[in-house]
N, CA, C and O atoms as a GROMACS GRO file, in nm:
protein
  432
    1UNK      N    1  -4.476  27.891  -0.613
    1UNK     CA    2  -4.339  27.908  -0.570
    1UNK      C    3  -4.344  27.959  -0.426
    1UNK      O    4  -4.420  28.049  -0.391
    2UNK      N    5  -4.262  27.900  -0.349
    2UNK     CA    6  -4.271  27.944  -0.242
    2UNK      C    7  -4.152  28.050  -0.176
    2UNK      O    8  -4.039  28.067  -0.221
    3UNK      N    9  -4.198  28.097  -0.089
    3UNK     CA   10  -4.151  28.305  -0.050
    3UNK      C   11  -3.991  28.220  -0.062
    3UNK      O   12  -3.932  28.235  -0.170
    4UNK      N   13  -3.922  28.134   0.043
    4UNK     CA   14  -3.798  28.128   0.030
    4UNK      C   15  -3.731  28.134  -0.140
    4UNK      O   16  -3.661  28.218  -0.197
    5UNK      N   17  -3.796  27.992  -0.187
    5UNK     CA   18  -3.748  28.031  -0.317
    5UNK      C   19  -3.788  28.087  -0.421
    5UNK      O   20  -3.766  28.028  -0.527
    6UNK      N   21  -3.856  28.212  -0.424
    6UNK     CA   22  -3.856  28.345  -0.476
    6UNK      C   23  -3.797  28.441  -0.424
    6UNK      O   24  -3.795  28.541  -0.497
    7UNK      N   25  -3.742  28.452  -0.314
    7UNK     CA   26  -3.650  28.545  -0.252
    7UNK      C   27  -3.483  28.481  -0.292
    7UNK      O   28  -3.384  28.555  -0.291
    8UNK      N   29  -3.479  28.357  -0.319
    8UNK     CA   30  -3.337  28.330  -0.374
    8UNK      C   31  -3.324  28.351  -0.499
    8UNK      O   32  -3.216  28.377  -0.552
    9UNK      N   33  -3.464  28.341  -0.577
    9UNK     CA   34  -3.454  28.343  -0.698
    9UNK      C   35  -3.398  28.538  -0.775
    9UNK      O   36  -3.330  28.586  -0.866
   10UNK      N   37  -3.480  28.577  -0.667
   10UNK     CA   38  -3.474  28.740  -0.663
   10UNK      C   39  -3.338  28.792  -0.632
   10UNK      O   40  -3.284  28.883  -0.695
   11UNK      N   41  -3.284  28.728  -0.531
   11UNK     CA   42  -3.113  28.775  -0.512
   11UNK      C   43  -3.024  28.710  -0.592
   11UNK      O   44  -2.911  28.758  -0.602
   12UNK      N   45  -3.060  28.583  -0.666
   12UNK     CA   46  -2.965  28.536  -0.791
   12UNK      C   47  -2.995  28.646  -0.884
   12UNK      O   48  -2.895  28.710  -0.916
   13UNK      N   49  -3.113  28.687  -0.940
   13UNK     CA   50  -3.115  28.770  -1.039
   13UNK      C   51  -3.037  28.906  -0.954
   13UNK      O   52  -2.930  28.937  -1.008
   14UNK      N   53  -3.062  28.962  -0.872
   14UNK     CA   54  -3.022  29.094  -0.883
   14UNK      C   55  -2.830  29.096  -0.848
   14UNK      O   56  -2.758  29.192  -0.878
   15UNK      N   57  -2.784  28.968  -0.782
   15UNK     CA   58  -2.644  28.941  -0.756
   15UNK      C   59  -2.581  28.918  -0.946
   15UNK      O   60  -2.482  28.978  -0.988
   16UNK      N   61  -2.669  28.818  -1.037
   16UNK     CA   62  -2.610  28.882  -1.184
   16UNK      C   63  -2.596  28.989  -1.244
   16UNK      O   64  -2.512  29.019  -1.329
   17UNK      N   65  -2.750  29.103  -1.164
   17UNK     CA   66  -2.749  29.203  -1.273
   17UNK      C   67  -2.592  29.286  -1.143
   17UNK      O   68  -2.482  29.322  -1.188
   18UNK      N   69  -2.619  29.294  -1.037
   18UNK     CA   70  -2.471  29.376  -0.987
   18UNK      C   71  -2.346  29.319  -1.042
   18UNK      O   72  -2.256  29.400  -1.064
   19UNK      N   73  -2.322  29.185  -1.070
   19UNK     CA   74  -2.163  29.143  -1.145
   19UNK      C   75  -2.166  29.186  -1.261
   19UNK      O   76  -2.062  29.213  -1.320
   20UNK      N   77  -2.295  29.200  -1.320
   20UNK     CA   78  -2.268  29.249  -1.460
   20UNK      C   79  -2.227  29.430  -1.453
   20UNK      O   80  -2.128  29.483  -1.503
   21UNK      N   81  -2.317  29.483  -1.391
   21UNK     CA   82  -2.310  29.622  -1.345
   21UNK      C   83  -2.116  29.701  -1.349
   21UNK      O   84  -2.054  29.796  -1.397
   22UNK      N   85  -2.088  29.548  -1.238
   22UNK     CA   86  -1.944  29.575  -1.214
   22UNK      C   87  -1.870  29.530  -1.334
   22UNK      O   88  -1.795  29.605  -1.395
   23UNK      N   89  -1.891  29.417  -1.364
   23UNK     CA   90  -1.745  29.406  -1.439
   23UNK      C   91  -1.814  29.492  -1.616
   23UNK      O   92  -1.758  29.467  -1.723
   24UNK      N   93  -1.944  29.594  -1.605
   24UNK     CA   94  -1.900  29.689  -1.706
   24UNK      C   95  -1.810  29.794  -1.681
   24UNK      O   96  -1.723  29.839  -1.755
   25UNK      N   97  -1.855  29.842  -1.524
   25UNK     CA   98  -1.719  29.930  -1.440
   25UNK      C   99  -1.665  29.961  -1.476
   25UNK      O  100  -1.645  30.073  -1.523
   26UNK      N  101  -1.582  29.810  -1.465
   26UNK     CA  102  -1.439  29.777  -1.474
   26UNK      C  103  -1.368  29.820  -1.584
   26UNK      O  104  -1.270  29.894  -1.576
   27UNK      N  105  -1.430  29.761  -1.723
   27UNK     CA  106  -1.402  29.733  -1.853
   27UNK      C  107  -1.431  29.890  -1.895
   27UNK      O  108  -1.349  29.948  -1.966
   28UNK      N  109  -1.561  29.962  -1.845
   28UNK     CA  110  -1.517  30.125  -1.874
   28UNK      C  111  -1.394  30.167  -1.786
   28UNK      O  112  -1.291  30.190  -1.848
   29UNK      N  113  -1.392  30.177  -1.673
   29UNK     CA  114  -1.235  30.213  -1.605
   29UNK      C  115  -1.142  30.187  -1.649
   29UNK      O  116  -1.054  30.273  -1.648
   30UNK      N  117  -1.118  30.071  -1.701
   30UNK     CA  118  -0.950  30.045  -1.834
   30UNK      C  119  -0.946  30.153  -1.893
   30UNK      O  120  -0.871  30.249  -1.877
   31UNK      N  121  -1.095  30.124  -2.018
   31UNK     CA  122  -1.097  30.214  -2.129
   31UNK      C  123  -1.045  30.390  -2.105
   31UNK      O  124  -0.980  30.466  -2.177
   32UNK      N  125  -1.098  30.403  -1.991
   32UNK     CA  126  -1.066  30.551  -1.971
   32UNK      C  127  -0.926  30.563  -1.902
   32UNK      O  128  -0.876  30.671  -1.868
   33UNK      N  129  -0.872  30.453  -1.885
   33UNK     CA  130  -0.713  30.461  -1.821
   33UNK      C  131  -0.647  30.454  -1.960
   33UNK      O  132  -0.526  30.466  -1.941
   34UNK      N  133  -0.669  30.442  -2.068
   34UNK     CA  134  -0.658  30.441  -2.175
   34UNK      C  135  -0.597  30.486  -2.267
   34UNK      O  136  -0.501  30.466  -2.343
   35UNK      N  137  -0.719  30.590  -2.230
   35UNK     CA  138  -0.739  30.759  -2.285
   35UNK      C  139  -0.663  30.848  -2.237
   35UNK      O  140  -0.648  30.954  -2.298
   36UNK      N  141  -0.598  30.823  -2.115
   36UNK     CA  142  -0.519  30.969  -2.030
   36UNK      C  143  -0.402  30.944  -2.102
   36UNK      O  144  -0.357  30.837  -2.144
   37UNK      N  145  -0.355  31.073  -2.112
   37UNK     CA  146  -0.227  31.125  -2.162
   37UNK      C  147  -0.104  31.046  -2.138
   37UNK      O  148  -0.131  31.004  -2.026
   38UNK      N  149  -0.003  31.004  -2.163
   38UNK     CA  150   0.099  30.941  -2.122
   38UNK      C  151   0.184  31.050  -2.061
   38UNK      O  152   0.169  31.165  -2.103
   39UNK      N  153   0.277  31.024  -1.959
   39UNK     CA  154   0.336  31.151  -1.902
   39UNK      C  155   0.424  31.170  -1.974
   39UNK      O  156   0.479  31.270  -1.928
   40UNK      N  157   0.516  31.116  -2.122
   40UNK     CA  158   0.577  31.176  -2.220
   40UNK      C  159   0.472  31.232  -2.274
   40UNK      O  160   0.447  31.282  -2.164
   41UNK      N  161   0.370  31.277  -2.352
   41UNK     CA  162   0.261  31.315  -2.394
   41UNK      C  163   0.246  31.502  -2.287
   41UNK      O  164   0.254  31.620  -2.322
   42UNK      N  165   0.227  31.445  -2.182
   42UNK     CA  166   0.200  31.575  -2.089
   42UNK      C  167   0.327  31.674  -2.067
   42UNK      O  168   0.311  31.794  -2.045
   43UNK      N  169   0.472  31.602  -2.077
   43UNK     CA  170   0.578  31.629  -2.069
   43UNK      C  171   0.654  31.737  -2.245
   43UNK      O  172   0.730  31.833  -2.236
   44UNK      N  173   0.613  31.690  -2.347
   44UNK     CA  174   0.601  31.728  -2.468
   44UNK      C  175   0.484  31.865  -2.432
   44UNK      O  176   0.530  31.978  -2.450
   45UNK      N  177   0.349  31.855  -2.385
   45UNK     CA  178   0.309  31.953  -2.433
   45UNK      C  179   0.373  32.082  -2.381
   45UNK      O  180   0.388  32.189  -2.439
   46UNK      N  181   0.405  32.048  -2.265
   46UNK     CA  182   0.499  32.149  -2.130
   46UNK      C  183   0.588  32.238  -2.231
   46UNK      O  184   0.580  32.358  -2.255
   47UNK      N  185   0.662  32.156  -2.276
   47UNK     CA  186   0.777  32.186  -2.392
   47UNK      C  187   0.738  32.264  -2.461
   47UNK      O  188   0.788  32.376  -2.469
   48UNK      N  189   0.634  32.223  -2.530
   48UNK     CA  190   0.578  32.300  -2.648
   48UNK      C  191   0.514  32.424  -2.617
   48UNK      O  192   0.501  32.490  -2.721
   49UNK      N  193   0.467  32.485  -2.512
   49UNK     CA  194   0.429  32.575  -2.440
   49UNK      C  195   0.535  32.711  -2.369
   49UNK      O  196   0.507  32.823  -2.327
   50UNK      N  197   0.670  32.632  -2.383
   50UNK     CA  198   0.732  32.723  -2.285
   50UNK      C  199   0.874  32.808  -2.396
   50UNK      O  200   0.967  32.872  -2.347
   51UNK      N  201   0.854  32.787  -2.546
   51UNK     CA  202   0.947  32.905  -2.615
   51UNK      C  203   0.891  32.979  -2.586
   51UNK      O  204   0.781  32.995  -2.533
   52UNK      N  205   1.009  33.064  -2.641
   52UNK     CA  206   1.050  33.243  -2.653
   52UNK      C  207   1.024  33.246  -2.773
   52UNK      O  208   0.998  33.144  -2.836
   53UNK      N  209   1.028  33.372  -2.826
   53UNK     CA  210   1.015  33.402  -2.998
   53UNK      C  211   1.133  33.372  -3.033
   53UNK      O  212   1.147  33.321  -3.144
   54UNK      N  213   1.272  33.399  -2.933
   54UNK     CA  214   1.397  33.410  -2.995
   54UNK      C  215   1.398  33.220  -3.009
   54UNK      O  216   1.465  33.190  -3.108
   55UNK      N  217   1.342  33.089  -2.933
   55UNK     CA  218   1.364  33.019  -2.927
   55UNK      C  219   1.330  32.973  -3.120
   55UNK      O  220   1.390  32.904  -3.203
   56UNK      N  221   1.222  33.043  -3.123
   56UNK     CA  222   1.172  32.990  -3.247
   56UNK      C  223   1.285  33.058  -3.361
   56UNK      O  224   1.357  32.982  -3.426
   57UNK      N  225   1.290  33.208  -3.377
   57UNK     CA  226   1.379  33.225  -3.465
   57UNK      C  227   1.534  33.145  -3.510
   57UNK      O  228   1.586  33.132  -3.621
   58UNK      N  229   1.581  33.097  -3.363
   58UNK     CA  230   1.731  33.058  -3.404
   58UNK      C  231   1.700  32.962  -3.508
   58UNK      O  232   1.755  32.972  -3.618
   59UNK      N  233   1.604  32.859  -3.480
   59UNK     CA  234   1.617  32.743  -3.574
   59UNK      C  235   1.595  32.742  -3.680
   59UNK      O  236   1.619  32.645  -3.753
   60UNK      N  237   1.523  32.893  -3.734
   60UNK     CA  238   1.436  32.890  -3.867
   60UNK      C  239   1.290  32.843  -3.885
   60UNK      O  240   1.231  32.808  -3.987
   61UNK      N  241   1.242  32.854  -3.739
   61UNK     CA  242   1.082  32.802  -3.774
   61UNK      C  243   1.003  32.895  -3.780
   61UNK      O  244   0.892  32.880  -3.831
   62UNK      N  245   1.052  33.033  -3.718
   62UNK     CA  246   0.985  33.135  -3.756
   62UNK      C  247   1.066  33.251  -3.799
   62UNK      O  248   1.161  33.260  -3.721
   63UNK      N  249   1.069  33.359  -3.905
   63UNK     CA  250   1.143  33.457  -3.894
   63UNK      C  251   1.124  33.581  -3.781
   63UNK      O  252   1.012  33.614  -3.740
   64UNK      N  253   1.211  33.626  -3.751
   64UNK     CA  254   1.253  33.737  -3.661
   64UNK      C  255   1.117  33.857  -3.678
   64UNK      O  256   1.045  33.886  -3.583
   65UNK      N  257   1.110  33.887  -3.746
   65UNK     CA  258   1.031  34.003  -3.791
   65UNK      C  259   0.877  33.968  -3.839
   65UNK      O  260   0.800  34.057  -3.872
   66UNK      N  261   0.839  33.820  -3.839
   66UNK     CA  262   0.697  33.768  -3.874
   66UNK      C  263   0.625  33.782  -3.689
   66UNK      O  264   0.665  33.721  -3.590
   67UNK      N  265   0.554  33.843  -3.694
   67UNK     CA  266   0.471  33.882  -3.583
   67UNK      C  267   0.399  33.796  -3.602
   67UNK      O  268   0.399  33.713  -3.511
   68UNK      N  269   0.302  33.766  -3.722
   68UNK     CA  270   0.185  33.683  -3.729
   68UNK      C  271   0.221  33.550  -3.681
   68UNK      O  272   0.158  33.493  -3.592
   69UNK      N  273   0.348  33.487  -3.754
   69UNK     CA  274   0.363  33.335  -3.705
   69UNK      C  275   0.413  33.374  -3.562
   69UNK      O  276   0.464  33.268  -3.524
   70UNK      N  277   0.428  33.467  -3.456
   70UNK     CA  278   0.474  33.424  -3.342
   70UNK      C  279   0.315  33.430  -3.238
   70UNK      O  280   0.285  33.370  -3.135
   71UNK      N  281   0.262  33.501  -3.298
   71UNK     CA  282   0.095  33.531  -3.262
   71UNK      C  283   0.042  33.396  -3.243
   71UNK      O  284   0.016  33.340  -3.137
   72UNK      N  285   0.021  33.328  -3.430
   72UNK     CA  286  -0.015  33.237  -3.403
   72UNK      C  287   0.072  33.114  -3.285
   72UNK      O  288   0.010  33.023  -3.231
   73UNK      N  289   0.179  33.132  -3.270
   73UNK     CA  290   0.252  33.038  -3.163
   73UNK      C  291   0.167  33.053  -3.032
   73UNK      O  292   0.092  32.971  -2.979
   74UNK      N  293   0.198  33.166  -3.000
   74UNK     CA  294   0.144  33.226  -2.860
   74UNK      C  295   0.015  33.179  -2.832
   74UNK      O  296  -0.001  33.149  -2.714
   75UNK      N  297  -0.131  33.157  -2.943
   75UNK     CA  298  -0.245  33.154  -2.878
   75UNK      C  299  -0.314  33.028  -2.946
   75UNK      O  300  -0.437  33.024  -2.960
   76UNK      N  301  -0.208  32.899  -3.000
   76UNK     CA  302  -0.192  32.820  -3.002
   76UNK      C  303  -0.114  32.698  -3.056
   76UNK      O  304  -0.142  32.633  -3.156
   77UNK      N  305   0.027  32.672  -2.938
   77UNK     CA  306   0.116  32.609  -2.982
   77UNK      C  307   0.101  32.492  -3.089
   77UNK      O  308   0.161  32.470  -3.194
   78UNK      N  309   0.022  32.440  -3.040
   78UNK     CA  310  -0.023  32.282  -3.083
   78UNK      C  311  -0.074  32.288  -3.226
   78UNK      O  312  -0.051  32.208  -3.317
   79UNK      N  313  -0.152  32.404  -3.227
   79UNK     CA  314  -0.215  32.405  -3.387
   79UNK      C  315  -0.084  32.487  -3.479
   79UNK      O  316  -0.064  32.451  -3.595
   80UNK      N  317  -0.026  32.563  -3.436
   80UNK     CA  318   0.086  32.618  -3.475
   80UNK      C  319   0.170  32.513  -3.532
   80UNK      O  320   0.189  32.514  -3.653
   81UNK      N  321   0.228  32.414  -3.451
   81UNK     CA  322   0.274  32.270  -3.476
   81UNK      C  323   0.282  32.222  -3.620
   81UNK      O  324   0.364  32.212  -3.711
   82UNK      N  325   0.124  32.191  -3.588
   82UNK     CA  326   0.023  32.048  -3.675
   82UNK      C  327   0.056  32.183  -3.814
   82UNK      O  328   0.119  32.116  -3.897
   83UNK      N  329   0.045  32.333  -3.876
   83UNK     CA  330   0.046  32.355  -3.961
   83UNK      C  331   0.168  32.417  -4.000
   83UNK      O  332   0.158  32.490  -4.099
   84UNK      N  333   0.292  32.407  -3.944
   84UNK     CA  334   0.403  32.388  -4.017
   84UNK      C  335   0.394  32.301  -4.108
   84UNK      O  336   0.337  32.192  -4.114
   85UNK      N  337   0.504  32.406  -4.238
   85UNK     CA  338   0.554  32.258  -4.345
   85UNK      C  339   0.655  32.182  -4.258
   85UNK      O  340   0.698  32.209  -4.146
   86UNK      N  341   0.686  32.060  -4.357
   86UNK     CA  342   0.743  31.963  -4.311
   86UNK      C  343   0.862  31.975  -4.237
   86UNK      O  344   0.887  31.913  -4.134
   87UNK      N  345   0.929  32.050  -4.288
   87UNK     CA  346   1.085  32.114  -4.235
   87UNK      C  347   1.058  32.206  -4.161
   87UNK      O  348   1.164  32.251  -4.116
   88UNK      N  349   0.984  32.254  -4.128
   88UNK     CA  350   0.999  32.354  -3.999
   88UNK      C  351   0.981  32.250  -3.935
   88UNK      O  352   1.084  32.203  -3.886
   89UNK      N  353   0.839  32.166  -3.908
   89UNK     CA  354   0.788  32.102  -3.817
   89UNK      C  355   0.890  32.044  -3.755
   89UNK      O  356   0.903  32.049  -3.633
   90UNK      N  357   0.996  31.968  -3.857
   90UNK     CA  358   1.149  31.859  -3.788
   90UNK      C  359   1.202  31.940  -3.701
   90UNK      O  360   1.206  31.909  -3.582
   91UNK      N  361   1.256  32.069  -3.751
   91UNK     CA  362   1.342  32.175  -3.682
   91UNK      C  363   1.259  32.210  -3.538
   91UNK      O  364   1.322  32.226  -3.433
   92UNK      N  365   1.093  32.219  -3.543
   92UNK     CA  366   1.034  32.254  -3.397
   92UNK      C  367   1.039  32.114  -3.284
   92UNK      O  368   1.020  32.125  -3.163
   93UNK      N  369   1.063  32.021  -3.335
   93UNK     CA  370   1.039  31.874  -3.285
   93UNK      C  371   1.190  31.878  -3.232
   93UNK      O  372   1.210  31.877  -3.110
   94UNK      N  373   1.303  31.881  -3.325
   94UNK     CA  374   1.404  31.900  -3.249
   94UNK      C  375   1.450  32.002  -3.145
   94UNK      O  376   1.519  31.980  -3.046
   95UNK      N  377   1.408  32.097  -3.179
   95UNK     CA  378   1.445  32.201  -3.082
   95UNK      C  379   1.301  32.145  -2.927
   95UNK      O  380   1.305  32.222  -2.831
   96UNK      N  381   1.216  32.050  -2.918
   96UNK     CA  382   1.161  32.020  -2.836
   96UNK      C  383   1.217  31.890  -2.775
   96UNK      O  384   1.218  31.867  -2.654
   97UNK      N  385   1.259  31.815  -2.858
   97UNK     CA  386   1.408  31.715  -2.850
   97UNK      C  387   1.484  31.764  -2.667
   97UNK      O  388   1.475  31.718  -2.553
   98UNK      N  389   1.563  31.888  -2.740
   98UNK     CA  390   1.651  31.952  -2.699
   98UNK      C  391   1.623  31.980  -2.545
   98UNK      O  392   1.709  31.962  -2.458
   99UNK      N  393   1.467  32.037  -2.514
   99UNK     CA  394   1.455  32.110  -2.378
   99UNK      C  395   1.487  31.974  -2.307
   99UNK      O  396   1.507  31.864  -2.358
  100UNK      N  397   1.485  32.015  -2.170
  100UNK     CA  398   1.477  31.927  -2.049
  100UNK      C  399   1.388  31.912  -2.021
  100UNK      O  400   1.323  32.016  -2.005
  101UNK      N  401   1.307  31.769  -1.990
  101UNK     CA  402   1.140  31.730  -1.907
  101UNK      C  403   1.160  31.852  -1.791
  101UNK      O  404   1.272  31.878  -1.747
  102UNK      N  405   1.029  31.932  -1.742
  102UNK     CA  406   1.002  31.992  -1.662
  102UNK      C  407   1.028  31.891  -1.546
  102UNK      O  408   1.004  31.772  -1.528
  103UNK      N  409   1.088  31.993  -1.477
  103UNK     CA  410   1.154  31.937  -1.324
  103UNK      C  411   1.291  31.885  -1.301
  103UNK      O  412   1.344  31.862  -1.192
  104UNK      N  413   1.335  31.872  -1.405
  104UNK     CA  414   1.454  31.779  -1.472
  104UNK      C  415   1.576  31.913  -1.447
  104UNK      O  416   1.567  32.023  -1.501
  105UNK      N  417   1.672  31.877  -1.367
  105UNK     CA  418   1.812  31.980  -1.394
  105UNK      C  419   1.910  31.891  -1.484
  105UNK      O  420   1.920  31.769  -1.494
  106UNK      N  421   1.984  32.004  -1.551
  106UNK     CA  422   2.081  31.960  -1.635
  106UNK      C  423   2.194  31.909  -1.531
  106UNK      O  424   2.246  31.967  -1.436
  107UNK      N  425   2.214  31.786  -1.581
  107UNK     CA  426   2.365  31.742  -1.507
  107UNK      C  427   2.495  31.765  -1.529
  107UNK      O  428   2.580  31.690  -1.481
  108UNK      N  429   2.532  31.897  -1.624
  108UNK     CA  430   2.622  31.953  -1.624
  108UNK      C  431   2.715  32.054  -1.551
  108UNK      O  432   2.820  32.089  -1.604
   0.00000   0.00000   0.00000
């Protein structure tokens, strides 16, 4: 074989293995565009982060005088959430319904 065409042969192989290289890239870069949060997603957790104790008592998801369930709120909303029974959980979902997306003024 001669040097020219072993040197073409050498940049066809290494020009497949770089398109392949790239378009795995690529196909990982979707995947992980994917995965990110939706900004309703990031917008909800905001929500879920920013009661008061009194926010929780009005609705009935926590009582007034339970320290423990506001504890557990405080040092983690999300799991707090996921282990409500069913009817609190509606009542915390609505009252998250209710807030305004962060950044958002009321147009009243």
């Amino acid at each position: 074989m001669s040097g020219v065409a072993y040197g073409v042969m050498c940049l066809g192989t290494f020009c497949g293995v770089f398109c392949g290289v790239v378009g795995t890239l690529s196909i990982i870069g979707k995947q992980m565009e994917s995965l990110m949060p939706s900004e309703n997603f990031l917008e909800d957790l905001v929500k879920l982060t920013g009661f008061n104790r009194e926010d929780l008592v009005k609705p009935g998801i926590i009582e007034a005088h339970d320290a423990v369930a506001w504890e557990q709120y405080c040092e983690s909303p999300a799991h707090f959430v996921l282990n409500l029974p069913d009817g609190k959980r509606e009542r915390m979902m609505k009252a998250m319904d209710l807030r305004l997306p962060p950044g958002k003024a009321s147009k009243r």
